[in-house]
C-alpha positions as CSV (number, residue, x, y, z in Angstrom):
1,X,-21.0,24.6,-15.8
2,X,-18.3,24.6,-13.4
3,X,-15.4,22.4,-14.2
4,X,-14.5,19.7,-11.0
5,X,-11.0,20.3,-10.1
6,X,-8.8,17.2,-9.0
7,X,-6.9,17.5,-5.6
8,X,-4.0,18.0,-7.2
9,X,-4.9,20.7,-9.2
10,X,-6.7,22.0,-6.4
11,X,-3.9,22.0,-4.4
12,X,-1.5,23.5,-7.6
13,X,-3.2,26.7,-7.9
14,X,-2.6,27.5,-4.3
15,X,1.3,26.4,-3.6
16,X,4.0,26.7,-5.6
17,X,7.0,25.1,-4.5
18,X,10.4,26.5,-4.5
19,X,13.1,24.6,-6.0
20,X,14.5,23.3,-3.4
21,X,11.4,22.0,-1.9
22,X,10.9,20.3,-5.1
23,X,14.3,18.8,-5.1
24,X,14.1,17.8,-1.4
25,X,10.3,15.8,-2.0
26,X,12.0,13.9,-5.2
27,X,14.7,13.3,-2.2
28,X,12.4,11.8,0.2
29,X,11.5,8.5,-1.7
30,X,14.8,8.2,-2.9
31,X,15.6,8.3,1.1
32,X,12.4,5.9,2.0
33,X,13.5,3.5,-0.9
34,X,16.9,2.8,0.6
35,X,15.2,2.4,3.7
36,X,12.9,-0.4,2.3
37,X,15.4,-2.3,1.0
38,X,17.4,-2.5,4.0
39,X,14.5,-3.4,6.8
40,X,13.3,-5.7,3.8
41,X,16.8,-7.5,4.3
42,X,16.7,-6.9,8.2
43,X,13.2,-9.1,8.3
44,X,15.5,-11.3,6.3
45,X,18.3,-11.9,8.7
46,X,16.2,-12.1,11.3
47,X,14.1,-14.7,10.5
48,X,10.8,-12.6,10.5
49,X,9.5,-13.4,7.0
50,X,6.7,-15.1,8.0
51,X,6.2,-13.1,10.8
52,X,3.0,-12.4,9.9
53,X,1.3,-15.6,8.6
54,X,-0.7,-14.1,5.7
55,X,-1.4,-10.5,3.5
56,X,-2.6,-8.5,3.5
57,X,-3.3,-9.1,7.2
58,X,-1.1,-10.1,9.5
59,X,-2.8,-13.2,10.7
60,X,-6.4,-14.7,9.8
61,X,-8.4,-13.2,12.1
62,X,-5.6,-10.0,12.7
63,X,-5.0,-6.8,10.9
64,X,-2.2,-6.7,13.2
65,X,0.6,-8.5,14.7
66,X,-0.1,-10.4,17.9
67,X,1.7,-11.1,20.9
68,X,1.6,-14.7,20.1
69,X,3.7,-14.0,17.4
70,X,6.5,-12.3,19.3
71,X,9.5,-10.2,18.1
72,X,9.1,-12.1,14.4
73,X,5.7,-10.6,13.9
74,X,6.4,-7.0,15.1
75,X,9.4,-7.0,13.0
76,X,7.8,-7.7,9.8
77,X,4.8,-5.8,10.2
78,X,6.9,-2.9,11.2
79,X,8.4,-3.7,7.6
80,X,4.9,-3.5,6.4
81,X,3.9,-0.2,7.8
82,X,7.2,1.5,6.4
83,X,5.3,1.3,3.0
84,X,3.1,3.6,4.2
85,X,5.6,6.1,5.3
86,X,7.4,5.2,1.3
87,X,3.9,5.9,-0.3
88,X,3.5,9.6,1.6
89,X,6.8,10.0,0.5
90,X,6.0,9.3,-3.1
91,X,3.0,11.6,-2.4
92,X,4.5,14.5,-1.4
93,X,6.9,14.4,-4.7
94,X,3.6,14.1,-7.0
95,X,2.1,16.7,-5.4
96,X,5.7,18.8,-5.4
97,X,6.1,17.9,-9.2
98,X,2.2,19.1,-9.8
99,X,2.3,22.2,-8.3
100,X,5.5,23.6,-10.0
101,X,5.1,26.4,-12.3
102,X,4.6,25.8,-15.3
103,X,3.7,22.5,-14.7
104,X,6.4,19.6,-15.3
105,X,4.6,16.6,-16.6
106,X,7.1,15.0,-17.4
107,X,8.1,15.4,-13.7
108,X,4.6,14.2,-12.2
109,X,4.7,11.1,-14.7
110,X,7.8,9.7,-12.9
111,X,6.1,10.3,-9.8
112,X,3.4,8.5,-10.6
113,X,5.6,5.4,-12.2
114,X,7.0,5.3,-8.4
115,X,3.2,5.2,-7.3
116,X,2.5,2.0,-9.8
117,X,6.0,0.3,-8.5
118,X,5.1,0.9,-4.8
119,X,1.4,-1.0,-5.4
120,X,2.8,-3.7,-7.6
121,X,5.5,-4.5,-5.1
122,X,3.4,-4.2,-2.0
123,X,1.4,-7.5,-4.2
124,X,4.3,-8.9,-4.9
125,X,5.5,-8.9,-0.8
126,X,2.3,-10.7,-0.5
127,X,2.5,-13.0,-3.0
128,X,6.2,-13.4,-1.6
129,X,4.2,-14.3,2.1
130,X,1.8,-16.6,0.8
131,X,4.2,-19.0,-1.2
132,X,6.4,-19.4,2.3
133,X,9.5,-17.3,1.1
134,X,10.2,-18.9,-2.4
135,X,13.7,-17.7,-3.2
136,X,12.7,-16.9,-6.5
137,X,9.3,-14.6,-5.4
138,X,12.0,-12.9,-2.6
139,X,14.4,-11.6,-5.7
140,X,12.2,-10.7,-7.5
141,X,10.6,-8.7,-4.3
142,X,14.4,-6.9,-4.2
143,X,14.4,-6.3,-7.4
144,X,11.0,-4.7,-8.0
145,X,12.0,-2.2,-4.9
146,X,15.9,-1.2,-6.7
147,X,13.5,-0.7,-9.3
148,X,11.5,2.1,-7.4
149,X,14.9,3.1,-6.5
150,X,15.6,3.9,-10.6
151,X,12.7,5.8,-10.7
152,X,13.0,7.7,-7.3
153,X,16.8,8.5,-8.4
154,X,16.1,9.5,-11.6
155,X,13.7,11.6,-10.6
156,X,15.5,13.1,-7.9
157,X,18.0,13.8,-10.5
158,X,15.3,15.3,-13.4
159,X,14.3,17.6,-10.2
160,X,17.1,19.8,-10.2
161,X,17.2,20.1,-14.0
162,X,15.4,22.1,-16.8
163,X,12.9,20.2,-19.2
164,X,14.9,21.0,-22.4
165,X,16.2,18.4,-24.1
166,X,19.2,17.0,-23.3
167,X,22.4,17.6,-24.3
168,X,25.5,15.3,-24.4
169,X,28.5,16.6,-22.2
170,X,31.5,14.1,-23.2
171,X,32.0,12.0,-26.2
172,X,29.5,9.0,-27.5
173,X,32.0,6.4,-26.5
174,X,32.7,7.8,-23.1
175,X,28.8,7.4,-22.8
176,X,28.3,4.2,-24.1
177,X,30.9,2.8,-21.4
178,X,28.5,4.1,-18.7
179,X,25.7,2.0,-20.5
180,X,28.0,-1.0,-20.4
181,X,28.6,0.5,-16.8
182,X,25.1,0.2,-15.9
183,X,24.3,-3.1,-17.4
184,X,27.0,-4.9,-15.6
185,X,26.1,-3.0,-12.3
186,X,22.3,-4.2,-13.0
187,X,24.0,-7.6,-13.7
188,X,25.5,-7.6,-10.4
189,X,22.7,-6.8,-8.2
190,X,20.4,-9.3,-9.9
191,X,23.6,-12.1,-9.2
192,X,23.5,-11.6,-5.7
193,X,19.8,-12.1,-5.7
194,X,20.8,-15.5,-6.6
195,X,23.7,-15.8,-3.8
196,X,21.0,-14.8,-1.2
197,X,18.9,-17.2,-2.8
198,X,21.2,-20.3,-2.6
199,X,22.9,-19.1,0.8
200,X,22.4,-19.4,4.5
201,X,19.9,-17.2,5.4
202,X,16.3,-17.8,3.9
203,X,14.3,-15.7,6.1
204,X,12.3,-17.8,8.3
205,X,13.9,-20.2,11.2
206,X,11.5,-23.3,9.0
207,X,12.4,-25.0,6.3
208,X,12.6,-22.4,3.3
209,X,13.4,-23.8,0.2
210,X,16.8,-22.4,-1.7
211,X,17.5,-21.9,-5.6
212,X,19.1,-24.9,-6.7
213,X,22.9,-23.7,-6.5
214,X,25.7,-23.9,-4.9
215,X,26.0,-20.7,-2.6
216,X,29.6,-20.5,-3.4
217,X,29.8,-21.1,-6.6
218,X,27.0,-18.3,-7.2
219,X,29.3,-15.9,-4.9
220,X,32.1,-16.7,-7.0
221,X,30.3,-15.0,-10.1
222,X,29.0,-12.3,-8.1
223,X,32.7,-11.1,-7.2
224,X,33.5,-11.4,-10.7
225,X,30.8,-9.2,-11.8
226,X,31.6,-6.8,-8.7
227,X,35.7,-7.0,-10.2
228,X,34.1,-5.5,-13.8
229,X,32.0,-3.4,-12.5
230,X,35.3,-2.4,-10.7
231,X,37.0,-2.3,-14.0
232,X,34.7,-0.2,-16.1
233,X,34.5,2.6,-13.2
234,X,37.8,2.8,-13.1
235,X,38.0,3.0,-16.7
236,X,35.0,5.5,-16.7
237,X,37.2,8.1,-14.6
238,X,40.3,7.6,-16.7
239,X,37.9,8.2,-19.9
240,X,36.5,11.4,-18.0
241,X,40.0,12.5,-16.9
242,X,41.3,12.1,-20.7
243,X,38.4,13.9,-22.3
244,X,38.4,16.7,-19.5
245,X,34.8,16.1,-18.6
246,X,33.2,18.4,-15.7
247,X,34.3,18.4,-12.2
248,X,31.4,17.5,-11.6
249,X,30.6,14.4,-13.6
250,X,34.2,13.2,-12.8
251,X,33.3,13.9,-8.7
252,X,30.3,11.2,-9.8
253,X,32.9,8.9,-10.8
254,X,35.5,9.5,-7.8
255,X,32.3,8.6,-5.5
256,X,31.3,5.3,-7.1
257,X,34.9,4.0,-6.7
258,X,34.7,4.7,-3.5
259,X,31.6,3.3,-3.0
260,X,32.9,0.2,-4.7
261,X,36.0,-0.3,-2.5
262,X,33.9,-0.3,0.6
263,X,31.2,-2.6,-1.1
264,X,33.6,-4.9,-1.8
265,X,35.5,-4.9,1.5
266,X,32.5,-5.2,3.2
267,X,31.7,-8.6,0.6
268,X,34.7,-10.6,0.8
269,X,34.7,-9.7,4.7
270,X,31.4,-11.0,5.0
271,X,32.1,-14.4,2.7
272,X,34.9,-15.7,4.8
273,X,33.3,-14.7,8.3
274,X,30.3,-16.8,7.6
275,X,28.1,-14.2,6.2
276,X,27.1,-12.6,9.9
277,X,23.6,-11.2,9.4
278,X,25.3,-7.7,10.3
279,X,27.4,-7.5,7.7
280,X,24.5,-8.8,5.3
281,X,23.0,-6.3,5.9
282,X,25.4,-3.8,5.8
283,X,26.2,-5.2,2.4
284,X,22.5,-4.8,1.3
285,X,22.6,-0.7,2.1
286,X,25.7,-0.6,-0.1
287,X,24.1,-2.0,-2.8
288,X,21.7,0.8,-3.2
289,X,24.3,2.9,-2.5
290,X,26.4,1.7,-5.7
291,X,23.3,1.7,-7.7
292,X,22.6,5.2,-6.3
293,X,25.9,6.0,-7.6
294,X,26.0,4.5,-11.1
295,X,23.0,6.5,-12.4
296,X,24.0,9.6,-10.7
297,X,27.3,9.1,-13.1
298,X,25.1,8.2,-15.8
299,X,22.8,10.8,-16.0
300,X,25.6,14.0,-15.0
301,X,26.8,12.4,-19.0
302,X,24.6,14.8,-20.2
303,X,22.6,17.9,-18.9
304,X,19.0,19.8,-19.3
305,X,19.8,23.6,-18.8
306,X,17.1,25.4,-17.0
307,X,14.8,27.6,-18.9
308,X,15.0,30.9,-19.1
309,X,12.6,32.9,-16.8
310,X,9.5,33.1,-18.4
311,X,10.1,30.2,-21.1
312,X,7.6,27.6,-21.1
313,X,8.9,24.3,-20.0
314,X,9.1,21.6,-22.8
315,X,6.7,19.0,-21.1
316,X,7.2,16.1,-23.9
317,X,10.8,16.1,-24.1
318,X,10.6,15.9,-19.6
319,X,10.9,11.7,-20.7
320,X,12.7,12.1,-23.7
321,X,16.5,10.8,-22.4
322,X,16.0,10.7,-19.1
């Protein structure tokens, strides 16, 4: 009997893609995720988030917007249709991670833990829709897509490396300040979840419930979360300077401080200007930018040297660390 091939392995034993194509499809979600979140925020600021009246249709009786709903309705189910454009993207880097030889599987796994992130957040945007923009259901909306971000980055990362197991390039206490790095980075994202959730602009030009706290009290903790995050990067590239890391991993570092000096311009700009939905969102693309950022510090702590031609890759240990 003739064994049934899957698509994928159909389509493995006929391409194999070159390195960079590889690294340029684990690219592409990391691209479309960025992209998400800010048109996410952009139907946000401009009142469109319940543009369309239900999910997964637009309206009752509509697949698609209407005229009667106006500029509102074609901006949110422009939104809507960019996850489309996200899940080919995610596609092309399963298929890209499949058909490498020998097979990562490691590699493909990630892809496919992008795959499950997309769906359950595409539910979650409807479930977001259908209890009229409940602050709470909308952070957790962000929140679910920097998670995609995670994944994409990461494996955007694990793309251009071997699958041998990993091994530690500067000392443990250098690494676990770019855990406490991370956490308070994570920390900070999910606080201004809660600004946006207390502040001025709930997303729809009705009456959209807030969290129950005062918007600037809750942007007074996010700034001092942002100052610590501040802190420990700087402290991260003294740490790297002292212990003579790799140019490389200390060029991670130089970028995130950067990153974090115009984030934070941009943030107190925008709190004494009234939060202008520009600069909101401007704010919201350097978010993922920072987060961007701290893992790409994180993970250039250690490295996976390519095999050697011919060596089998290690497809267990393509998790293991990651």
């Amino acid at each position: 009997m003739v064994a049934v091939q899957t698509p994928l392995a159909y389509i493995a034993k006929r391409w194999t893609p070159s390195p960079k194509v590889l690294r340029r499809a684990a690219l592409a979600p990391v691209v479309m995720s960025v992209v998400i979140i800010v048109t996410g925020g952009a139907v946000r600021l401009t009142g469109s988030g319940l543009g369309c009246d239900t999910w997964p249709k637009c309206t009752d009786d509509s697949l698609f917007a209407t005229p009667e709903q106006g500029i509102h309705g074609a901006i949110e189910f422009g939104n809507r249709m960019l996850t489309y454009v996200l899940s080919a993207a995610v596609g092309w880097a399963i298929v890209a991670a499949r058909s490498t030889k020998p097979w990562r599987r490691g590699l493909t796994r990630l892809g496919w833990a992008q795959f499950w992130v997309v769906m359950s957040n595409a539910v979650l945007g409807g479930i977001t829709v259908w209890a009229g923009l409940n602050p709470w259901t909308v952070a957790g909306h962000f929140l679910a897509a920097n998670a995609l971000l995670t994944v994409a980055t990461v494996t955007w990362i694990r793309a251009g490396e071997g699958d041998t197991a990993p091994r530690p390039r500067v000392p443990l206490p250098v690494r676990r300040l770019s855990w406490a790095l991370t956490g308070a980075a994570g920390l900070l994202i999910a606080a201004g979840t809660i600004v946006t959730g207390s502040g001025k602009h709930a997303g729809d030009s009705s009456d959209v419930p807030r969290m129950p706290f005062d918007w600037v009290d809750a942007a007074h903790v996010h700034a001092a979360l942002a100052w610590l995050v501040c802190v420990l990067a700087v402290g991260m590239w003294l740490a790297l300077r002292i212990v003579d890391a790799p140019d490389d991993t200390r060029a991670r570092a130089r970028e995130l401080i950067y990153v974090l000096v115009a984030q934070g311009a941009i943030g107190y700009v925008q709190f004494f200007t009234d939060v202008p939905e520009l600069l909101v969102g401007a704010h919201m693309l350097g978010s993922s930018l920072m987060w961007i950022a701290v893992l790409r510090l994180a993970l250039s702590l250690r490295e996976r040297p390519l095999a050697a031609p011919g060596t089998p890759a290690a497809p267990d240990a393509a998790l293991t660390a990651a």
